[in-house]
N, C-alpha and C positions, 0 to 999 in steps of 0.2 A: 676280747680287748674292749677297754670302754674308752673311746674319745669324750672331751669336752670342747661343746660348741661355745661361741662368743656371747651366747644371751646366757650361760649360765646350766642349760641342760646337758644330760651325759647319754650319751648312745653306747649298747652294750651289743656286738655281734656275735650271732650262734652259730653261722653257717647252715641253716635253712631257711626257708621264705616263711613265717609267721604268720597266720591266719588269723589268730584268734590269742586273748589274753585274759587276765581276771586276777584281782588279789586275793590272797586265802584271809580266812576271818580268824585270823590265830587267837584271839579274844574269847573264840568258842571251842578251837581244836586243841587248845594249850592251855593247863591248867594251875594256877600255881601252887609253887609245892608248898606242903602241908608243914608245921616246924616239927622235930623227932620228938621234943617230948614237952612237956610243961615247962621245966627248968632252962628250955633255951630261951625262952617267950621273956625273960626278964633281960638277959644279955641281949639278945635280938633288938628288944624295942629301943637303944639307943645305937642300932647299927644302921648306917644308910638305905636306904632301898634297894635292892637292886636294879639294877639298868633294864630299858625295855628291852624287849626282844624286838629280833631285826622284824619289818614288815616283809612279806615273802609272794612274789607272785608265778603264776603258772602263766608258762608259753605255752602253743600248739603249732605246727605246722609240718610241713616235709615236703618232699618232693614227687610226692602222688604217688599212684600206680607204675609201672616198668619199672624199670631197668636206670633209674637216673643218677640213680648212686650216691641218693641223698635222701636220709632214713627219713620215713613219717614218726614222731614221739612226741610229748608232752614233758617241758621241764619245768620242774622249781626251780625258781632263784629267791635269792635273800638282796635286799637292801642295802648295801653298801652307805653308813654312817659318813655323811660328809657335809657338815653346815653349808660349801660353798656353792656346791652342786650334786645331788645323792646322783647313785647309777646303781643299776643291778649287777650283782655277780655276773662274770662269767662263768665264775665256777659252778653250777648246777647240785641245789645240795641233793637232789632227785632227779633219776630220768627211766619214763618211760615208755618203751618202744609199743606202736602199734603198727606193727607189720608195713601190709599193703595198703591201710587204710589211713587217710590223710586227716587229721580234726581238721574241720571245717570253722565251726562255731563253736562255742562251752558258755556253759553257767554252773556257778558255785554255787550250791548251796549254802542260804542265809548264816544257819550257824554250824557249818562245816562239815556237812553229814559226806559230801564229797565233787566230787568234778564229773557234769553231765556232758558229754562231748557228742556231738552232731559230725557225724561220717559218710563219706558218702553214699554208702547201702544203709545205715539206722545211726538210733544212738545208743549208748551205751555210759558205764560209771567205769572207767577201766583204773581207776586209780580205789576201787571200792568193792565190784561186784562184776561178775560177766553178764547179768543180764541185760538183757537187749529187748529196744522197743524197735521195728519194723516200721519205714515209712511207707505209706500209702498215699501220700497224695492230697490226705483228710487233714483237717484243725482239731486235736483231741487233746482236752486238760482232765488230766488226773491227780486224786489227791494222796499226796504222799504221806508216807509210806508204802499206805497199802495197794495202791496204784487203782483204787475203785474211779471209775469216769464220771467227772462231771460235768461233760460237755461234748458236744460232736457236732462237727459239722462236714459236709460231703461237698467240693465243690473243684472238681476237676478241672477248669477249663483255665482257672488262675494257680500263682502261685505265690506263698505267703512270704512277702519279703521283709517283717519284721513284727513282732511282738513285745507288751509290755504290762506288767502286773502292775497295777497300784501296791503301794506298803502294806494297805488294811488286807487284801487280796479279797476285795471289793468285785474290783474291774481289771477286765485283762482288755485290749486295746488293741486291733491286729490291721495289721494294714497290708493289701495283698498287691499284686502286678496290675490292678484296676479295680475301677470300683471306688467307693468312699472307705474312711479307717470305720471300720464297725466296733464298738464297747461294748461288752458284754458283759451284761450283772452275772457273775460269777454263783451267787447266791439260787436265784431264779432260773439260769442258763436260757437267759432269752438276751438276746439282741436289744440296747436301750438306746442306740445312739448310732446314727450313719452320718459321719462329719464328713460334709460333700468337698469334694475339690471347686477350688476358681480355675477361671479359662485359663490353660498352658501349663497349672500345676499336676506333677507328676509326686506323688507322697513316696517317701523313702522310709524315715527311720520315726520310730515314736519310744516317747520315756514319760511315764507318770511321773513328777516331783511333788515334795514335801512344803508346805508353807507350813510358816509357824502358827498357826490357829488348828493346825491338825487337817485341814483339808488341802486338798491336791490342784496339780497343775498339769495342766498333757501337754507337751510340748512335740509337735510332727516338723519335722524336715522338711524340706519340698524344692524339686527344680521350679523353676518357670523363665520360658527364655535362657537367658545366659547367665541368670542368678539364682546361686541358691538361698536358701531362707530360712526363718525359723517362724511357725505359726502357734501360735498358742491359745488352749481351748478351757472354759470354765468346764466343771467336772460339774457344774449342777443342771447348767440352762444345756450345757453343752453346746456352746455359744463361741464363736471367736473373741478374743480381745486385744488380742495384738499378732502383727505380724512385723518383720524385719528383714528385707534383704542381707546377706551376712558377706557374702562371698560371690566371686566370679568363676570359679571355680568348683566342680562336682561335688557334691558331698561324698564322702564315704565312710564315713565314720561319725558317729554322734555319744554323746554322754551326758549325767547331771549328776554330778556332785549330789555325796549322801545328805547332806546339810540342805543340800536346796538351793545353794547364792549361785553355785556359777553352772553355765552349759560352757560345754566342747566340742570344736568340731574339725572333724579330718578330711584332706581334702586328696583327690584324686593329682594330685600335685606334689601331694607329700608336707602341705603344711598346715597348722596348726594354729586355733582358733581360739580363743579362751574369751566367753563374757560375762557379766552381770547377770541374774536372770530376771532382775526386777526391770532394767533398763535396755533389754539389750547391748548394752555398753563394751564394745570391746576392750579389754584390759590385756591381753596377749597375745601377738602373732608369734609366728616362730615360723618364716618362709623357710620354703625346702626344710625342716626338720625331718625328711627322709628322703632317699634318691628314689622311693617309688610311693605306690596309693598308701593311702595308711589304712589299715587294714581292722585295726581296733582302738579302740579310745577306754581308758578305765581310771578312776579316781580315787585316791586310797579312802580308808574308812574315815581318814580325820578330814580328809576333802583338800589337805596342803599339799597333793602329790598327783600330778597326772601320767599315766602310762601310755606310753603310743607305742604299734607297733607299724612292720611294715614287710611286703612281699621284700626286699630290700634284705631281708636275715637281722633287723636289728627291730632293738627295742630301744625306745626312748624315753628315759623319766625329767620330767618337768616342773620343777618345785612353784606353786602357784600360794603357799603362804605366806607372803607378802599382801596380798590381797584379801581384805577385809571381807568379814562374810555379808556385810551387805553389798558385795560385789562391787564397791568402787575403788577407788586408788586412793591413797593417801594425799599424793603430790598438788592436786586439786586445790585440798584445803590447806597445804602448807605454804603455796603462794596466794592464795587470798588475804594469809594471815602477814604474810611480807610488805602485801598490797596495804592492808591496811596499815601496818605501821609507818609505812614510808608517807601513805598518807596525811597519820596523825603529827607525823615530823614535820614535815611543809608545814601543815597550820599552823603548830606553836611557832614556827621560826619564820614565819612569812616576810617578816621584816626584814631582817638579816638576809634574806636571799633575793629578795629586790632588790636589796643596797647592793649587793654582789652584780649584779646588770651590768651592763654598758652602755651609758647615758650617751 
């Protein structure tokens, strides 16, 4: 069932608790078809296009281990077509059961090769391959396909609470249970950068973005006190240049839009953050947009669509195309522009509205 909220988004329930989400790159998994012969290629070229195909996202979650009577699996849904307010299916055009084993976290591969799920004995491609990597404890990138290592690290005493590739797959960015976010030239596999924490902050979530010149932006989450934050680091001096109190409230969830303009952020409250990334600038709350934490944050490929999910059994989509990709609002400049007229009106007519007075 999908309700619709008053700001415009639509919640889809599955009847499990959600851990984890991701949109598929159907761009790369879907090919279009090819025309049957020569002789259609001249009737064809004055026939419409066809319509796009729906955008389709994978759920994860379940009800753990025992006896709880609430499966662990991963489902596709499709996109539900709606100018007013999109939502996902409830109907699942796929689902697949993984036993006793709960996904935890996933990542899609770029262009589609499949779905990495994080479990809680290892991870696995269960929508692709059985094979299995075994956690130990360790920080280890391998390079795909061939799964040859290019990187290790051995450090038992923490634990890695989030990870992030740069686009170039430059720098990977890991930010652990203590300690500073360490970056790591990927290239060299040495350590180029320990971005220290300030007094009281605790680092949570980190995401490389996209500026238009081609070069990157690292954006770390952070408690401090009773506020959470967004800090932001040059990728060359690896330097701070801005930071932002966002919220009073936990983070749990973070995201950056593929374009680069907006972050997101989810909160142990269940609501829902949307900003500029040039200005910090908030441009959307959406309080309580779930009755528990939010669990994932994801943005679709065009960057007009944000996915929330939540231990709660729902999935929330959040149409954020209205917002300019330089992250600000329109409404700003449409009363400036009001401002001014009304302005320019008084001057010409100054006369006429003094007469108007009461002497």
């Amino acid at each position: 069932m999908a309700s619709r909220g008053s700001d415009g988004g639509r919640s889809s329930t599955y009847g499990f608790p959600i851990y984890c989400a991701a949109w598929l790159p159907l761009s790369h998994i879907l090919k279009p078809d090819a025309p049957a012969d020569a002789a259609d290629d001249a009737s064809s070229s004055s026939a419409p296009p066809p319509p796009p195909r729906a955008q389709m996202a994978v759920l994860g979650g379940g009800g753990g281990e025992g006896r709880s009577g609430v499966p662990n699996k991963l489902v596709v849904a499709a996109l539900e077509a709606d100018a007013a307010a999109p939502a996902l299916s409830t109907e699942p055009a796929l689902v697949v059961e993984t036993e006793d084993q709960v996904p935890y976290r996933m990542a899609v591969h770029p262009r589609g090769d499949g779905v990495l799920c994080a479990f809680p004995n290892g991870c696995r491609y269960p929508l692709l391959a059985s094979d299995q990597i075994r956690r130990d404890g360790h920080l280890r990138v391998f390079k795909w396909p061939a799964m040859e290592s290019v990187l290790a690290e051995a450090d038992m005493k923490t634990s890695i609470k989030d990870l992030s590739f740069s686009s170039d797959e430059k720098f990977l960015a890991v930010n652990r249970s203590s300690g500073p976010c360490k970056v790591w030239d990927l290239k060299s596999s040495e350590v180029i950068a320990n971005l220290a924490r300030e007094a009281g902050e605790i680092f949570s979530f980190c995401r490389f973005s996209n500026k238009t010149d081609g070069s990157h932006i690292l954006f770390i989450t952070a408690m401090q006190g009773d506020y959470g934050k967004i800090i932001s680091w040059n990728t060359t001096s690896w330097t701070r240049f801005g930071s932002k109190k966002i919220t009073r409230e936990a983070i749990s969830a973070f995201a950056v839009s593929p374009d680069g303009a907006l972050l997101a952020v989810g909160t142990i409250e269940g609501s829902i953050i949307v900003l500029g990334s040039k200005n910090m600038r908030t441009l959307v709350t959406v309080k309580k947009a779930h009755l528990g934490i939010v669990t994932t944050l994801a943005f679709s490929q065009d960057s007009r669509t944000l996915l929330s999910t939540s231990f709660d059994s729902t999935a929330r989509v959040t149409s954020v195309g209205s917002i300019n990709n330089n992250g600000a609002s329109v409404w700003p400049m449409i009363l400036a522009i009001i401002l001014a007229i009304l302005v320019y009106y008084c001057m010409q007519h100054k006369e006429d509205l003094l007469a108007m007075l009461p002497r």
